[in-house]
N, C-alpha and C positions, 0 to 999 in steps of 0.2 A: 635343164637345158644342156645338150651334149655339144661335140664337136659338128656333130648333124646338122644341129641348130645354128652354128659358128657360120658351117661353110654356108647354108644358106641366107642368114642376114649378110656375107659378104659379097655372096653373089648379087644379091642386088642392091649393096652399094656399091658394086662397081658402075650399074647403070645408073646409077646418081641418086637412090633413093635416101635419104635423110635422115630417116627414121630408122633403118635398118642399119644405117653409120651410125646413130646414136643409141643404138641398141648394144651395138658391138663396145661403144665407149662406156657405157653402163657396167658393162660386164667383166671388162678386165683392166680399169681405169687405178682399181685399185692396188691390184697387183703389180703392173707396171709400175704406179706410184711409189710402193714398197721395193720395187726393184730399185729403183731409180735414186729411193733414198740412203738404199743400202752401199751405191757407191759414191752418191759428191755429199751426203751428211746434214744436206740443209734442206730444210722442208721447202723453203720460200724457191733454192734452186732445183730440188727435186719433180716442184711444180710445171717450172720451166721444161724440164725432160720431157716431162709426161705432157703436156701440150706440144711442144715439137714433133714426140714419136709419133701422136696421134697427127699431127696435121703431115708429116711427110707418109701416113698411111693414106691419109687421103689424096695425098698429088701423087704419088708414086700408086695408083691401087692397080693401072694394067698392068705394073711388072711385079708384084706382091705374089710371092709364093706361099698355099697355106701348106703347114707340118701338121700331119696327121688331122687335118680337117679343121685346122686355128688359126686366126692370126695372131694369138698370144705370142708363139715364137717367134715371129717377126717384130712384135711388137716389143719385147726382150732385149734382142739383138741391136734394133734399133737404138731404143732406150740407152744399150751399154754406149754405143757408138756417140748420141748427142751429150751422155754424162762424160765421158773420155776427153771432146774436145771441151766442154764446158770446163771439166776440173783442165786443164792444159791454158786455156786462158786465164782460168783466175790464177795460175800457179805464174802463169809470165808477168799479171798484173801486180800479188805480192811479191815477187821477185823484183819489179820496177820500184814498190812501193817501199822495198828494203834497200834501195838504195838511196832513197833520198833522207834527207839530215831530217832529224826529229829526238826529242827528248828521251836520255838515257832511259829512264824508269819507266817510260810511259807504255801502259798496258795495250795491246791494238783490240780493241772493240770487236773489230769482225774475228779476230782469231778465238777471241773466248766464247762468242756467240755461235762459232761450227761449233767448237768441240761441243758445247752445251748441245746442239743440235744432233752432233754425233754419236753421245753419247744415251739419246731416247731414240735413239734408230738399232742400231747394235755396240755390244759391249764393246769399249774403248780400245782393249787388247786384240780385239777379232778385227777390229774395222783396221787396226794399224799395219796388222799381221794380209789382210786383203789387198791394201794398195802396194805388197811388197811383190806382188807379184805382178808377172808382166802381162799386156791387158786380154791375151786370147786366154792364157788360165784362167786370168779374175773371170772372163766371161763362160770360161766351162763350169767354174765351184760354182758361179751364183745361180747358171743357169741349173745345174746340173743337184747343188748341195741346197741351195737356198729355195729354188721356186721349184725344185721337186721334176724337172723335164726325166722321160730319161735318156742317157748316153748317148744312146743312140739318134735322137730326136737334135742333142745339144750336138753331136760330131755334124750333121747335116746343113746344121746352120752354120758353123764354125766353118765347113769346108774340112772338115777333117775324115779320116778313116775312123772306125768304131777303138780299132785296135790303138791308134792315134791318140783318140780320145781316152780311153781308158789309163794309157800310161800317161798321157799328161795329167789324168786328175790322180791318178797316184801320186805323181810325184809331186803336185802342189798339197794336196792332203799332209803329204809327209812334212812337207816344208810349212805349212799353216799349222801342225802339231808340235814339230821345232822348234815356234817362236813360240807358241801357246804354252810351251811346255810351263816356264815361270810364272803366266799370269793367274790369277787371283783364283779364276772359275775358267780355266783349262778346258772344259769338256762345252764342244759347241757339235752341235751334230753335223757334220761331214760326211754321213755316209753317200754312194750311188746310188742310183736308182735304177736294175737292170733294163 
């Protein structure tokens, strides 16, 4: 099934039909899912994104624009946007939780449970070297390095020029190769996709 297929199951779930929404949900639920764990680390929150993305495609579907005959790019985009504020809440809620008094030695459970988490999603080095950047890169590499869109497809959704696009994912490349430089297995594929 092509994008052929995409735009037509979306067309008629815009008229409400059910099957043709969960046809679409079948079809890129997992990719989204793997996008989604790639940026907050936890499967259980990853879950979260990817029910989000999928239900504001459903209330938002007469203003959903498809890229190149998909909802996968919206679905992406999406995805980045509900993982962004998700990880922004839980970073105010440990931050809340770091101030309140608790036992010198005592290990925090959810902290050792991401990493566990984050580390069967992507290598510990890549995933750290990802959130250093600021979040329209992280959304060009992953859309662009990670789920394979190309450039041109990711500059669209981004709002960007191609030419835009391109020297941003230059320069985050270079700067995800920077910090990669000392880690263990260095070589994580980042190339574009013309």
């Amino acid at each position: 099934m092509g994008s052929a297929d995409d735009a037509g199951l979306w067309a008629r779930s815009r008229t409400g039909d059910g099957g043709a929404f969960a046809a679409l949900y079948d079809r890129h639920r997992d990719r989204v899912f793997r996008h989604a764990a790639r940026l907050v680390g936890d499967r259980h929150d990853a879950e979260d994104v990817l029910a989000a993305a999928f239900l504001e495609l459903w209330r938002r579907r007469d203003d959903v624009r498809l890229v190149g005959g998909s909802v996968l790019p919206w679905l992406l985009v999406t995805a980045s946007n509900v993982a962004r504020n998700l990880t922004r809440g839980t970073r105010r809620y440990r931050a809340l939780l770091a101030r309140l008094p608790r036992e010198p030695d005592a290990a925090d459970a959810a902290d050792l449970a991401f990493a566990d988490d984050l580390g069967a999603v992507v290598h510990p080095a890549l995933a750290t070297a990802l959130r250093s950047l600021d979040h329209r890169d992280l959304h060009l590499v992953t859309l662009v390095a990670l789920e394979g869109l190309p450039i041109a497809e990711a500059a669209e959704l981004l709002h960007l020029s191609p030419a835009a696009a391109k020297s941003r994912l230059h320069r985050a490349r270079l700067r995800l190769r920077d910090q990669l430089a000392d880690a263990p297995h260095p070589t994580f594929a980042l190339e574009a996709q013309p």
